[in-house]
ZATI-360863 format. One record per residue (C-alpha): z negated, x negated, y negated; residue in one letter. Coordinates in nm, 3 decimals, padded with zeros to 5 digits, always signed. Example, Ala and Ser with C-alpha at 12.3 -4.5 7.8 and 13.67 -1.06 7.14 Angstrom:
# ZATI-360863
(r (-00.780,-01.230,+00.450),'A')
(r (-00.714,-01.367,+00.106),'S')
END
This chain:
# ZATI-360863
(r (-02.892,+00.741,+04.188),'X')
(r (-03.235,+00.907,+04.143),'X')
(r (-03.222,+00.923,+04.571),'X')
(r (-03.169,+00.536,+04.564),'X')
(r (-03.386,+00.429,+04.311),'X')
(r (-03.680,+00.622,+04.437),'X')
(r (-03.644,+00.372,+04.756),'X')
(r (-03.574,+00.694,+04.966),'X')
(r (-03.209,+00.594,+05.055),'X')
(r (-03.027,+00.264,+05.056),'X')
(r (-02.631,+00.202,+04.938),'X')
(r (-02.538,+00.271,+05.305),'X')
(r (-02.737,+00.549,+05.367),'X')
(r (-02.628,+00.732,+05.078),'X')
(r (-02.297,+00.683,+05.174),'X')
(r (-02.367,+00.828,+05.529),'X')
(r (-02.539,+01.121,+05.351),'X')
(r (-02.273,+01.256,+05.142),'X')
(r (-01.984,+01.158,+05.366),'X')
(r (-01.833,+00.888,+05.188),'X')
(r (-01.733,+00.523,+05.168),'X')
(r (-02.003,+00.227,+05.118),'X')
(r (-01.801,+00.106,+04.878),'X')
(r (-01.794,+00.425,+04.654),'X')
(r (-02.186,+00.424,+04.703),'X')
(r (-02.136,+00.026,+04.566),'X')
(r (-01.935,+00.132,+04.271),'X')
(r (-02.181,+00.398,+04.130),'X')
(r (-02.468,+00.156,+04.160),'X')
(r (-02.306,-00.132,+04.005),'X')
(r (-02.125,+00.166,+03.686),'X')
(r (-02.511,+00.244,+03.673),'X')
(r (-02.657,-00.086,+03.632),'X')
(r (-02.365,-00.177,+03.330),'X')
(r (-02.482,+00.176,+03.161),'X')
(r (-02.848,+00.064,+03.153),'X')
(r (-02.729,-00.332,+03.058),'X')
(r (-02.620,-00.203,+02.768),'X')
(r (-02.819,+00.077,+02.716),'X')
(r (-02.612,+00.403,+02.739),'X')
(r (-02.868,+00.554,+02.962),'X')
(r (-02.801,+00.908,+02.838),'X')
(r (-02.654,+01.013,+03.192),'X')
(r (-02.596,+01.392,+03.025),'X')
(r (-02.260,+01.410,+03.058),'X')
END
């Protein structure tokens, strides 16, 4: 996420990058934006 939000990578690159689907890339983004909506931030495990 850090990658993409730095403006480094888009959702399709990233996906190119670690050898996976766009749509996996989509998923993380879109679990990532809910977190923050609602504020669970804390990405510590």
């Amino acid at each position: 996420m850090a990658l993409r939000s730095a403006g480094k990578y888009s959702s399709a690159g990233l996906a190119e990058l670690f050898g996976v689907a766009p749509s996996t890339v989509y998923r993380a983004v879109e679990r990532e934006r809910l977190r923050a909506a609602v504020g669970g931030g804390n990405t510590d495990g």
